[in-house]
Backbone bond lengths (Angstrom), bond angles and torsions (degrees), N, CA, C in turn:
res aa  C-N    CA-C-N  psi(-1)  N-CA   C-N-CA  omega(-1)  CA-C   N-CA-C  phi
1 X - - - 1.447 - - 1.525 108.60 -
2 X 1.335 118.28 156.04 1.609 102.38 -166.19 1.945 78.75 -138.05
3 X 1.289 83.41 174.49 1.752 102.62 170.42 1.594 125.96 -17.97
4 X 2.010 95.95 -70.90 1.456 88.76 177.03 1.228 117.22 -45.37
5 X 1.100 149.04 -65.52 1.286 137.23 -116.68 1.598 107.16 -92.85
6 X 1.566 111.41 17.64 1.356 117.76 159.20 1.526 108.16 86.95
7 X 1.244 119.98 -165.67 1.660 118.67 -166.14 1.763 97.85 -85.55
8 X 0.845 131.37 -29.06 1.577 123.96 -156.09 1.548 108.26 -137.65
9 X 1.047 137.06 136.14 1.661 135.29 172.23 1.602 101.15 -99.26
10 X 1.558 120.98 130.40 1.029 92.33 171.47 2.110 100.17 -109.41
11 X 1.232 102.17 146.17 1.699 95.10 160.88 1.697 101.09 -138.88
12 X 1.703 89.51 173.48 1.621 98.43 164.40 1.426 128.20 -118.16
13 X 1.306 117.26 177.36 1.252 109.45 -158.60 1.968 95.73 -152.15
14 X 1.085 114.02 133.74 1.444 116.04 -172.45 1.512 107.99 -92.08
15 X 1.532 109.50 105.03 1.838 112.32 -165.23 1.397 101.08 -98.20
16 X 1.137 139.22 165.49 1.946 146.68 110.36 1.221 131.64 -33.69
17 X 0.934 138.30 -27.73 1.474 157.17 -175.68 1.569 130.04 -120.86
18 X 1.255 117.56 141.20 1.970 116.40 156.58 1.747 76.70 -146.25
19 X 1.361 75.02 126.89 1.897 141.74 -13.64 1.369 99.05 -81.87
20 X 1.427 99.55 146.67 1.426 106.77 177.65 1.968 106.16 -62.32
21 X 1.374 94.08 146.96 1.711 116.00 174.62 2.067 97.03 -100.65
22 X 1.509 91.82 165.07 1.310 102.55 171.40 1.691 116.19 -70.82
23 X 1.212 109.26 -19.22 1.470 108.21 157.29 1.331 118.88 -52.45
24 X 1.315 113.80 -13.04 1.850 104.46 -173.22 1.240 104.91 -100.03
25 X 1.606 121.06 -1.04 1.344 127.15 -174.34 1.625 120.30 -126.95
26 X 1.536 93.00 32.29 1.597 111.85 169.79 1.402 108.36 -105.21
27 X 1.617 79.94 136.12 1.701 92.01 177.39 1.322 129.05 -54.66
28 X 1.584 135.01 161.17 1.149 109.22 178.86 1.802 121.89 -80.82
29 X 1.160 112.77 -10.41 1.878 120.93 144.20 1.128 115.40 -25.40
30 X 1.812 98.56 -72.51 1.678 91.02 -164.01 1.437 124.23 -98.98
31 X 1.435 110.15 24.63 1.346 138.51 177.09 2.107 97.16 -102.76
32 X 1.316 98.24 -25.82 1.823 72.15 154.98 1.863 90.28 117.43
33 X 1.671 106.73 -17.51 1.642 106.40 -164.56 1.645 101.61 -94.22
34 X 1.669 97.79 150.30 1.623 96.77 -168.48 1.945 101.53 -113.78
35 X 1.309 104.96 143.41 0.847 109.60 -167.43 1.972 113.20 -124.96
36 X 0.967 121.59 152.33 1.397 127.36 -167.32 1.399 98.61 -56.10
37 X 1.699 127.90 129.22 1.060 122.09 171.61 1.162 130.39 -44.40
38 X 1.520 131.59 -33.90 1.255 129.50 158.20 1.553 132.43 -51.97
39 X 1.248 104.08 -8.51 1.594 123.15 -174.72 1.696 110.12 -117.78
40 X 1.257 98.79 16.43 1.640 96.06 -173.71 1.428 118.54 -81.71
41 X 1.693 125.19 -11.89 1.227 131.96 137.33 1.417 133.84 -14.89
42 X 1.517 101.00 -60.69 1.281 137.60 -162.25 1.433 102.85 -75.40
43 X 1.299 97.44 -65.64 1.708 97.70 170.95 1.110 142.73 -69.98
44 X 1.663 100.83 14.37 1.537 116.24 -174.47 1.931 99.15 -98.91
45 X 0.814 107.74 -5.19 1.483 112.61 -164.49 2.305 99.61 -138.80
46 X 1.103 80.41 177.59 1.594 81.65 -172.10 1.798 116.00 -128.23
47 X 1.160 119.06 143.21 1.288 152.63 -157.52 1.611 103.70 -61.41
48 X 1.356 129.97 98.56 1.473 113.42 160.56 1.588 95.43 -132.36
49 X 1.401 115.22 179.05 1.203 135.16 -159.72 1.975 112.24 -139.96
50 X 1.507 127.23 125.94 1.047 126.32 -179.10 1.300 143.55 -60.10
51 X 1.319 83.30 -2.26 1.891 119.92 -174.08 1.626 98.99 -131.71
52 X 1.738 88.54 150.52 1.364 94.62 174.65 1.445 116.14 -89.82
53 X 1.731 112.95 -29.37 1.196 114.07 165.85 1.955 133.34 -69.04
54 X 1.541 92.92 -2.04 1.872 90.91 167.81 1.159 96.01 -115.12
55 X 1.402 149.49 22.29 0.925 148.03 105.74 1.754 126.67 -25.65
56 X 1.195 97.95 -76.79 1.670 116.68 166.03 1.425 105.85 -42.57
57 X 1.402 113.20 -70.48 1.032 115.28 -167.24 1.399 117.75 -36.41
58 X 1.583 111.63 -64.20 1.542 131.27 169.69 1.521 97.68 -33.72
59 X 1.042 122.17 -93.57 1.931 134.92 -164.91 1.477 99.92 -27.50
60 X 1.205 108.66 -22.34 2.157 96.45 -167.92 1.467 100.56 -114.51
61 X 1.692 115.34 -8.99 1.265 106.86 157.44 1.737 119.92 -70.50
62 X 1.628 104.21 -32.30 1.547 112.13 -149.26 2.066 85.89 -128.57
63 X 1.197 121.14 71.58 1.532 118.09 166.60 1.099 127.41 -6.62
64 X 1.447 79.31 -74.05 2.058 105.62 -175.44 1.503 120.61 -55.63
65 X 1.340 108.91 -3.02 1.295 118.86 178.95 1.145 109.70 -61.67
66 X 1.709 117.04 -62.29 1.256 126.15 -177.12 1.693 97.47 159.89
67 X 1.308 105.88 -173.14 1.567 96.40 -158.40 1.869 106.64 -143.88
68 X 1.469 101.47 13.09 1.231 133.01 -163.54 1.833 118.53 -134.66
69 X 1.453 118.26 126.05 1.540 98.18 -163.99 1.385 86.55 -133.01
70 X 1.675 120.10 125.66 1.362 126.63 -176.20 1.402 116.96 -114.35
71 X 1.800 129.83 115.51 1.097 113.34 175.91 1.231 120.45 -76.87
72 X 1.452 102.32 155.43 1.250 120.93 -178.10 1.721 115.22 -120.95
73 X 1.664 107.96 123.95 1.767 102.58 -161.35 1.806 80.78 -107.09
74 X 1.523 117.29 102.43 1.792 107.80 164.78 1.241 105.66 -92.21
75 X 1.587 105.52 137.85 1.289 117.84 -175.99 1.818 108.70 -72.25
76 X 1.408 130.81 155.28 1.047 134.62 -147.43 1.534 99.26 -72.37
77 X 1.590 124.78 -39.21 1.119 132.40 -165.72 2.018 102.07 -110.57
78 X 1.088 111.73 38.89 1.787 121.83 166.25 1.813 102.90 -66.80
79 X 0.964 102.39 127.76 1.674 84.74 146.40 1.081 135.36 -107.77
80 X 1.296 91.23 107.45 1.903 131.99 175.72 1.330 100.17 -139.81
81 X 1.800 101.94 157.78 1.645 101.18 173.80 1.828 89.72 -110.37
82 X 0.762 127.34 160.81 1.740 138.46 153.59 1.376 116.88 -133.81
83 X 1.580 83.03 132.13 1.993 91.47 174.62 1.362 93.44 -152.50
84 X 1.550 75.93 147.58 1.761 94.56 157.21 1.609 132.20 -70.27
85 X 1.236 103.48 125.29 1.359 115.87 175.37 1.400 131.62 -143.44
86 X 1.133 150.65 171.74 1.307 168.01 -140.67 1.657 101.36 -4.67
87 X 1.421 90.13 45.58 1.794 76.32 158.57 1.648 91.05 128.96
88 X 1.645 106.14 157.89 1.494 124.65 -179.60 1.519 126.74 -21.03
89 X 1.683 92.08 -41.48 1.980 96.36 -149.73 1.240 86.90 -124.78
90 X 1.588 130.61 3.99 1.610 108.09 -166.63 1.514 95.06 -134.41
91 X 1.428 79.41 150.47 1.582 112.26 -160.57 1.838 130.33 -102.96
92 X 0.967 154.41 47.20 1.584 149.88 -178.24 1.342 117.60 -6.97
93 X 0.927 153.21 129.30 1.676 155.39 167.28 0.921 121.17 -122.46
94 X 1.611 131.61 92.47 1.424 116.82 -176.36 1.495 112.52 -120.63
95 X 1.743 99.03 129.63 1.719 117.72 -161.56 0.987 114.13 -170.66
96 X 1.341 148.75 165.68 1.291 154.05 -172.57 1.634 121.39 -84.40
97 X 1.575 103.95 98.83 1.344 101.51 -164.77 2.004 126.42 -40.42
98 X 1.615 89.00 -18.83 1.513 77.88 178.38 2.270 117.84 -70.80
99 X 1.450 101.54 -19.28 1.008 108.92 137.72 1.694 159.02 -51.27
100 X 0.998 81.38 -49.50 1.547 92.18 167.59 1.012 129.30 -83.98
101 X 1.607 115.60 -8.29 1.722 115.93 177.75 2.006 103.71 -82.20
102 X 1.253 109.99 -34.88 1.186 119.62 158.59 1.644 134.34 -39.39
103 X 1.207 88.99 -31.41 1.458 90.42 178.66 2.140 112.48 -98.45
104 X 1.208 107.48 26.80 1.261 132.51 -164.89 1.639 85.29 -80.93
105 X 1.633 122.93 151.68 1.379 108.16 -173.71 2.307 78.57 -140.26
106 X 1.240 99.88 -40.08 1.277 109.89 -141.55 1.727 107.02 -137.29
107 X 1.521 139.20 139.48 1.077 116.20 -170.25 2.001 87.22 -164.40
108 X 1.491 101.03 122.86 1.581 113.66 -145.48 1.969 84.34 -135.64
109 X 1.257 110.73 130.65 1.133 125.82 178.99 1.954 100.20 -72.87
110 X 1.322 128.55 133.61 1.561 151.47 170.60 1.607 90.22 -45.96
């Protein structure tokens, strides 16, 4: 994250729980799911979205996701990396879930 984008990023992330646990902030690796070697980046880190509504959107496409979407405000200087990936609005985060549940601000039923 660099300068512009101000003190805090906020994204979301589709959890199981309120309050979300660090289980909601495991990758899909170490959650056990296998992913195309070319995508093993991706699956090293976990899935949020810049909007709350492709967020939504996602969770009622994909159930099993979870049924619950919690923002998350990361401060500019966290250590985490974030990038964009697989598409417009969605985002990669890779950091230590006991971290990232921390940065939880807000947690809104799908």
């Amino acid at each position: 994250m660099d300068a512009s984008e101000g003190r805090t990023r906020t994204l979301y992330r589709i959890v199981k729980s309120d309050p979300p646990t660090e289980r909601d902030f495991w990758s899909h690796s170490r959650s056990g799911l296998r992913y195309h070697p070319s995508k093993e980046h991706v699956a090293n880190g976990v899935s949020t979205f810049d909007r709350e509504q492709e967020a939504r959107r996602t969770a009622r496409r994909f159930p099993n996701t979870g049924t619950l979407i919690a923002e998350l405000r990361i401060p500019r200087r966290a250590d985490v990396t974030v990038a964009q990936t697989m598409g417009r609005h969605h985002y990669t985060v890779w950091g230590d879930p006991e971290l990232l549940v921390t940065f939880v601000v807000r947690v809104v039923p799908v």
